[in-house]
C-alpha positions as CSV (number, residue, x, y, z in Angstrom):
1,X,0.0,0.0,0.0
2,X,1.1,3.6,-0.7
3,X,0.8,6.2,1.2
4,X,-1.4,9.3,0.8
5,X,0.6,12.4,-0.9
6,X,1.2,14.5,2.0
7,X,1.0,17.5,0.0
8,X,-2.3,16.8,-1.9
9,X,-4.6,19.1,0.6
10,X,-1.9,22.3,0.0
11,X,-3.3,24.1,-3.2
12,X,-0.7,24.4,-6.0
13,X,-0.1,28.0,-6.3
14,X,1.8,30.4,-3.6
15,X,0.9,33.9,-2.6
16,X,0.9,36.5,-5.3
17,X,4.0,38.2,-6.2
18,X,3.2,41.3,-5.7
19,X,0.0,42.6,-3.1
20,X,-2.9,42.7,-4.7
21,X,-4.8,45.1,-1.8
22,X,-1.7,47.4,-1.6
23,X,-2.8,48.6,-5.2
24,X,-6.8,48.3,-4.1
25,X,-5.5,50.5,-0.9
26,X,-4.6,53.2,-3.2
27,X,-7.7,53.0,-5.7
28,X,-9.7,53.3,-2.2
29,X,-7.7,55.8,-0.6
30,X,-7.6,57.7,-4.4
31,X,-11.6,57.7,-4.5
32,X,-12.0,58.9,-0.6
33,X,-10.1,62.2,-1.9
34,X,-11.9,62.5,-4.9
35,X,-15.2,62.0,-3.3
36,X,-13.8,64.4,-0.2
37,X,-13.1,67.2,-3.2
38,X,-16.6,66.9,-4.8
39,X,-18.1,67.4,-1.3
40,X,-15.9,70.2,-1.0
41,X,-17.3,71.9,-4.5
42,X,-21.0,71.2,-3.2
43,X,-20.4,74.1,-1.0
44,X,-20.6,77.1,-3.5
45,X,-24.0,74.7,-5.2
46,X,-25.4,74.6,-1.7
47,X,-24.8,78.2,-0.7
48,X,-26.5,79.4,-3.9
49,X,-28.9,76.8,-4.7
50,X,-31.8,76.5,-1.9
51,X,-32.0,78.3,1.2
52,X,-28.5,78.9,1.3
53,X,-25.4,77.5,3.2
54,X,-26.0,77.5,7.0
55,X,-23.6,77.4,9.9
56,X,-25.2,73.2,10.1
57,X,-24.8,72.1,6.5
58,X,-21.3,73.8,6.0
59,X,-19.5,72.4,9.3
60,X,-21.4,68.8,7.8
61,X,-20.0,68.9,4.4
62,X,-16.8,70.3,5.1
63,X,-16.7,67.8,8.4
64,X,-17.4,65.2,6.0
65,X,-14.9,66.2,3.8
66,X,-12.0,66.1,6.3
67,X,-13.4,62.8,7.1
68,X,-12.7,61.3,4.0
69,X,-8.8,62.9,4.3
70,X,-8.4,61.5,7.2
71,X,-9.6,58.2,5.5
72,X,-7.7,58.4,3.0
73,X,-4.9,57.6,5.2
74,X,-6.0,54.6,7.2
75,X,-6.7,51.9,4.5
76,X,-4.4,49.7,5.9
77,X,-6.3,48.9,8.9
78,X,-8.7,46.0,9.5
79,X,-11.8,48.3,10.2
80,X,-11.2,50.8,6.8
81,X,-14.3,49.5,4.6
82,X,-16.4,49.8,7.3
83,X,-15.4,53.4,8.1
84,X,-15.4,53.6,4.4
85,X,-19.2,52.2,3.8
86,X,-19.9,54.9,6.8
87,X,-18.8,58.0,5.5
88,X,-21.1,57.0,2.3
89,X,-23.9,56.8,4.7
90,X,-22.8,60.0,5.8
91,X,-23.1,61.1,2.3
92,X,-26.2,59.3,1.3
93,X,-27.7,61.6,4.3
94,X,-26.4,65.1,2.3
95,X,-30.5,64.7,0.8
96,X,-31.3,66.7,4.1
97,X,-28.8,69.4,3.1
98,X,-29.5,69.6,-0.4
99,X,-30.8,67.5,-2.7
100,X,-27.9,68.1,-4.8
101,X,-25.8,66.5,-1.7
102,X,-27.9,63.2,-1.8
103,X,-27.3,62.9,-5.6
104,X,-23.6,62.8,-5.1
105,X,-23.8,60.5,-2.6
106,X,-25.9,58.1,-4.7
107,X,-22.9,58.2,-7.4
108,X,-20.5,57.3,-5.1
109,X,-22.7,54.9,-3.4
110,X,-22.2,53.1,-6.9
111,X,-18.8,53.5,-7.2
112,X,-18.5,52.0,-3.4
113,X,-20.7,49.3,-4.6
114,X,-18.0,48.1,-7.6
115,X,-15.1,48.3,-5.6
116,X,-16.9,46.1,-2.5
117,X,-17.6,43.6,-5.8
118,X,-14.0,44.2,-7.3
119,X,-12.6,43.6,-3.7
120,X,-14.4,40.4,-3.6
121,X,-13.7,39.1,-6.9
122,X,-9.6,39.9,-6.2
123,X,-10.4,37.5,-2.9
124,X,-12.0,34.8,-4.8
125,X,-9.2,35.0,-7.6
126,X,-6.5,35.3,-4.9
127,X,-8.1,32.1,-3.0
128,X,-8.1,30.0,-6.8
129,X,-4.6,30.9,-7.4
130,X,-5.9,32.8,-10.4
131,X,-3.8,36.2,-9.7
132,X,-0.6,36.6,-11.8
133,X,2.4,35.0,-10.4
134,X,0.5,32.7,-8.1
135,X,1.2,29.5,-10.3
136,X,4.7,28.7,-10.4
């Protein structure tokens, strides 16, 4: 009798070559300033649009705004898409500000949306061995 191969439960591949989620870091960290500078041009809309730009929705959108800074620079810790997924229900919120506030939170709400699916789909991939330099 043989014996069983040892090595037949390890999968074939290795990790990747280079990180996949440092790059997906910086695509995240990328779209919290972009999203942080659109927030930051609503103010002029919501001053001039509506009833104005109050002491309550300037603090919240530039608050927001310094947020998203700030979150720019923490994507390497365990808890940053959750922080991430609540500073677009922060946004989502902007309807009671402005209307215009709300719809740029629902654009970014789909962009958020992708990169939760691309985030899984580079897990799934990574889990295959289907990322480049995984198979030897």
């Amino acid at each position: 009798m043989s014996e069983p191969d040892s090595n037949a439960s390890e999968p074939e591949f290795g990790p990747p070559t280079k990180d996949p989620w440092k790059g997906f870091r910086g695509v995240v960290a990328g779209s919290l300033i972009l999203e942080a500078i659109v927030v930051l041009l609503a103010l002029p809309v919501v001053a001039t649009v509506g009833g104005g730009l109050t002491w309550w929705s300037g603090t919240y959108l530039v608050g927001l705004a310094v947020l998203m800074i700030l979150g720019a620079g923490l994507q390497g810790r365990p808890w940053a898409m959750k922080y991430n997924l609540l500073l677009q229900v922060g946004l989502l919120l902007g309807f009671f500000v402005h209307v215009s506030i709300g719809s740029v939170g629902v654009v970014f709400a789909i962009l958020w949306g992708y990169l939760l699916y691309f985030r899984r789909n580079v897990r799934q991939r990574m889990e295959r061995g289907l990322l480049p330099g995984q198979r030897g």
